[in-house]
C-alpha positions in Angstrom: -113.2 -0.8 6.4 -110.9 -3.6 7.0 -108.5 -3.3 9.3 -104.5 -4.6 8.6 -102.4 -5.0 11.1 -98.8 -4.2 9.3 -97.1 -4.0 12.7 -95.6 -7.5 12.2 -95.0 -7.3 8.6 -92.8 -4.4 9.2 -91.0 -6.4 12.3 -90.3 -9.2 9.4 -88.4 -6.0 7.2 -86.7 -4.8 10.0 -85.4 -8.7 11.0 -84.3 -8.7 7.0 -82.2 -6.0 7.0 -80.9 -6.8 10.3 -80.0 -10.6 9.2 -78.7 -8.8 5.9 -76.8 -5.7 7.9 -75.1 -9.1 9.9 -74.4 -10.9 7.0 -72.4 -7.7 4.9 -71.0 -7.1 8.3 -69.6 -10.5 8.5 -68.5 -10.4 5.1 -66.7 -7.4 5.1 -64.9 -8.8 8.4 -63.8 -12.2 6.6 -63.2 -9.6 3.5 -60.5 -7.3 5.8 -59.3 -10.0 7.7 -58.4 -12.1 5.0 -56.6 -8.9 3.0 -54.7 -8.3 6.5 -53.5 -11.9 6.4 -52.6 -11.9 3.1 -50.9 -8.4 3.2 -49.5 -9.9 6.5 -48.4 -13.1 4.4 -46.7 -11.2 1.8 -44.7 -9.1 3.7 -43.3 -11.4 6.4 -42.8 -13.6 2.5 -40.6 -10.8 1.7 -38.8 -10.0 4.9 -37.6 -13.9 4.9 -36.4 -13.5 1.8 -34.8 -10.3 2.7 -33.0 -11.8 5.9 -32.2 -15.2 3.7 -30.6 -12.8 1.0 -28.7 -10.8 4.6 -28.0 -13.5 5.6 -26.4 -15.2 2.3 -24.3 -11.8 2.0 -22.8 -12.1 5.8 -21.8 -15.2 4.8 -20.1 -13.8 1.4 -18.4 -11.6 3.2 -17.1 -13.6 6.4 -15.8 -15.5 3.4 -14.1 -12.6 1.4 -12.7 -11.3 5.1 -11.0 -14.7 5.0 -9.6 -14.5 1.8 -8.4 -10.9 2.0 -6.5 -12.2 5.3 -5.4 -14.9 3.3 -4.0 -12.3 0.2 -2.4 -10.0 2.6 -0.5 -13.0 4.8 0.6 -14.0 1.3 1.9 -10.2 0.4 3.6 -10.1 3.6 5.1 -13.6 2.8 6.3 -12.0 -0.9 7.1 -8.5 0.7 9.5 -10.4 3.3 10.9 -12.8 0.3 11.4 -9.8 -1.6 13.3 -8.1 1.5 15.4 -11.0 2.2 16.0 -11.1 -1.7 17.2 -7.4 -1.8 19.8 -8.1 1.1 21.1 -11.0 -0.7 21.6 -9.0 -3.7 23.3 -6.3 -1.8 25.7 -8.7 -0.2 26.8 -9.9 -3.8 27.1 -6.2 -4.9 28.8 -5.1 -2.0 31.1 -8.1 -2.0 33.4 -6.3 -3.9 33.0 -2.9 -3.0 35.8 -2.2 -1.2 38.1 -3.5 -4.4 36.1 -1.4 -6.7 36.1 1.6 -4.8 39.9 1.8 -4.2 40.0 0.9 -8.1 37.9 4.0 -9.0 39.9 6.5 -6.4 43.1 5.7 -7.8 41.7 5.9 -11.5 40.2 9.7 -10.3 42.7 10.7 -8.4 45.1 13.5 -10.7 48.4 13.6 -10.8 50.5 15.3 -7.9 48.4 14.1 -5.1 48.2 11.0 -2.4 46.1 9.9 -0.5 46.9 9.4 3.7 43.6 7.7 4.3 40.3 6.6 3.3 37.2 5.4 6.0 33.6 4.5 5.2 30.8 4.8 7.4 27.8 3.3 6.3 27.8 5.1 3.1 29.8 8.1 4.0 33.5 7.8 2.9 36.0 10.2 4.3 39.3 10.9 1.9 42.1 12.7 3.1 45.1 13.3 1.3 47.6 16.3 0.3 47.7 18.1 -3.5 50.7 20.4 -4.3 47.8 22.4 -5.8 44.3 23.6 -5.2 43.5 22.8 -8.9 44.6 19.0 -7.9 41.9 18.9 -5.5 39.2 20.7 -7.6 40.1 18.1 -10.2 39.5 15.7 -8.0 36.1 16.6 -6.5 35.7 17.0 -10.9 36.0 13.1 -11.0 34.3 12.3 -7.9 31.2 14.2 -9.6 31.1 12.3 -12.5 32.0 8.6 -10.7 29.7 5.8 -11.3 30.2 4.6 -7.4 30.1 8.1 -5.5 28.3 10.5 -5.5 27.6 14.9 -4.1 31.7 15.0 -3.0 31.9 17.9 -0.2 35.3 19.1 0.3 35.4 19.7 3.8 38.6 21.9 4.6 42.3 22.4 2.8 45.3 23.2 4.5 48.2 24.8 3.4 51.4 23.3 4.8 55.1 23.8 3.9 57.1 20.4 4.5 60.6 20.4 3.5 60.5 23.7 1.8 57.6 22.4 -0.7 54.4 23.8 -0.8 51.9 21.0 0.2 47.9 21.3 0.5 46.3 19.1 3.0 42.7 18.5 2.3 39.7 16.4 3.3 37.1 14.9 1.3 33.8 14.0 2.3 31.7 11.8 -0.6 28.7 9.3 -1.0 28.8 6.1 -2.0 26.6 5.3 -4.4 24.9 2.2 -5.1 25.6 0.8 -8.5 22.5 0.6 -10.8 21.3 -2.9 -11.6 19.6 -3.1 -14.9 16.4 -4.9 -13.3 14.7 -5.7 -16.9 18.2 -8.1 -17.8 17.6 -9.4 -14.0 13.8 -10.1 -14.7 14.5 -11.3 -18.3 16.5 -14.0 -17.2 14.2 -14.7 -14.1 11.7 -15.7 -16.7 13.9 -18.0 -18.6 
């Protein structure tokens, strides 16, 4: 019988799959390291665009901060305008305030009564005077009710007096002055003109 020897043959089989085993082996590291550097790529790919996009917003809205400093220095600016405008047009109005409102008190004021004096503090105004009646002075407070420059009259005491033998009622009159209305759509109407 002949005799093989199959001891090397099988040492050549075992080197094969050992040289193949290497080589898959070595493929499937280049394989996973090239899917980690290309997963690796695509997501530091992303979070530059990501940070460029950030950083694209911080800078819309250090620039919007700026400009909604910018709007509110300029509604300040309109707010103070407007302030200053109001006073002016309170001067005007109240230039002839004192004329007017003697004008309306002697228009309201009844018959059988005078008045002994008349002080305004801010837009409190104090009347006292003296009726021959109570009515008088109801009247009065009647007119002061339905006055287009004062306003909620308080009648603050009456007095009965005898002077001379006639019957006098000494009263005092407490009212608000009232800020005439100023028809703003004729005032904007010719601010557009």
């Amino acid at each position: 019988m002949v005799r093989i020897n199959l001891l090397p043959h099988r040492q050549v089989k075992r080197a094969e799959k050992q040289r193949q085993f290497g080589l898959m082996a070595l493929a499937t590291v280049v394989l996973a390291s090239t899917l980690v550097f290309m997963g690796w790529s695509i997501i530091n790919a992303k979070k530059e665009a990501q940070d460029d996009r950030n950083r694209r917003l911080d800078d819309a809205i250090v620039k919007l901060d700026n400009e909604i400093k910018d709007i509110k220095a300029l509604k300040d600016q309109i707010n103070s305008v407007l302030e200053r405008k109001q006073i002016v047009e309170n001067l005007q109005t109240n230039r002839s305030q004192s004329v007017v409102l003697m004008d309306e008190i002697a228009r309201l004021l009844p018959e059988g009564m005078f008045i002994r004096s008349i002080k305004q503090q801010g837009n409190a105004i104090e009347i006292q005077g003296v009726a021959d009646t109570n009515a008088r002075i109801a009247t009065l407070v009647r007119n002061l009710t339905s006055s287009n420059w004062m306003e909620s009259p308080n009648l603050v005491e009456i007095k009965a007096n005898t002077v001379n033998n006639i019957k006098q009622n000494e009263f005092t009159l407490n009212v608000l002055l009232k800020a005439p209305q100023v028809d703003t759509q004729a005032n904007t109407a010719g601010a557009n003109q």
